[in-house]
C-alpha positions as CSV (number, residue, x, y, z in Angstrom):
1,X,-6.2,-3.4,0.7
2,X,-5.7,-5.9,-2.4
3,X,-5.3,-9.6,-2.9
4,X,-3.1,-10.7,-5.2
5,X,-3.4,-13.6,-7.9
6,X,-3.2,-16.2,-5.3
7,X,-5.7,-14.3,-2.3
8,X,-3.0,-13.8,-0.2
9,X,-3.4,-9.7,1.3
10,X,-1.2,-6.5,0.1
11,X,-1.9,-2.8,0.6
12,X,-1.6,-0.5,-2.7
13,X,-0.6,2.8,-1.8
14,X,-3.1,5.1,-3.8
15,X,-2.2,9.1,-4.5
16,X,1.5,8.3,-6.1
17,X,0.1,9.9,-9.4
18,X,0.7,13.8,-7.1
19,X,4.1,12.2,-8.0
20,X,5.7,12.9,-11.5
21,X,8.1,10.3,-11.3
22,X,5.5,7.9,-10.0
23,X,2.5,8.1,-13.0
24,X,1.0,5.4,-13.9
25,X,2.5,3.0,-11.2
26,X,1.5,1.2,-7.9
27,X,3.0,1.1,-4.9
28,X,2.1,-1.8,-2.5
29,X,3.2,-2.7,0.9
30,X,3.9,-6.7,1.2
31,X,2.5,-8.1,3.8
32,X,4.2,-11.1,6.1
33,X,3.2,-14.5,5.0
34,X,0.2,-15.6,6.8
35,X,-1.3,-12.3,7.1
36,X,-5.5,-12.1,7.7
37,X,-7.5,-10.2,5.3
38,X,-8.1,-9.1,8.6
39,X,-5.5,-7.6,9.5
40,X,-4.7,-6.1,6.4
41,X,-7.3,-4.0,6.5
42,X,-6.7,-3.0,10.2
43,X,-3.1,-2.0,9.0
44,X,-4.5,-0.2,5.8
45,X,-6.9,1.7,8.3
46,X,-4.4,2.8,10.6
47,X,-2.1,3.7,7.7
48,X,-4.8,6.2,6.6
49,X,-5.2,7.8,10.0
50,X,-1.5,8.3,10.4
51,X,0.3,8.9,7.5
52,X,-0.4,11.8,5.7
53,X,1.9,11.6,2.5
54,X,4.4,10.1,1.0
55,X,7.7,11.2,0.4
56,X,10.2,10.0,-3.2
57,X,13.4,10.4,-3.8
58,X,16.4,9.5,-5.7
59,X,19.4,9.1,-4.7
């Protein structure tokens, strides 16, 4: 879980480097306006229990 400039809560998804195309970058999930620090970090904890990759492709 991050904050950006103005505090307001977003979740970087770390690990994208396993993905060539994806080097170098950051991927965040943006959350709804409003959102607790909270509940940021009980979404970010759940994310980690659950997910176990990510998948990239292009069409």
């Amino acid at each position: 879980m991050k904050r950006h400039a103005g505090g307001e809560p977003w979740i970087a998804l770390e690990g994208a480097d396993a993905v060539t195309a994806l080097a170098r970058t950051v991927l965040g999930l943006k959350l709804i306006p409003g959102a607790t620090i909270e509940e940021a970090e009980r979404i970010a904890k759940e994310l980690q229990a659950q997910v176990s990759g990510l998948t990239y492709a292009r069409r």
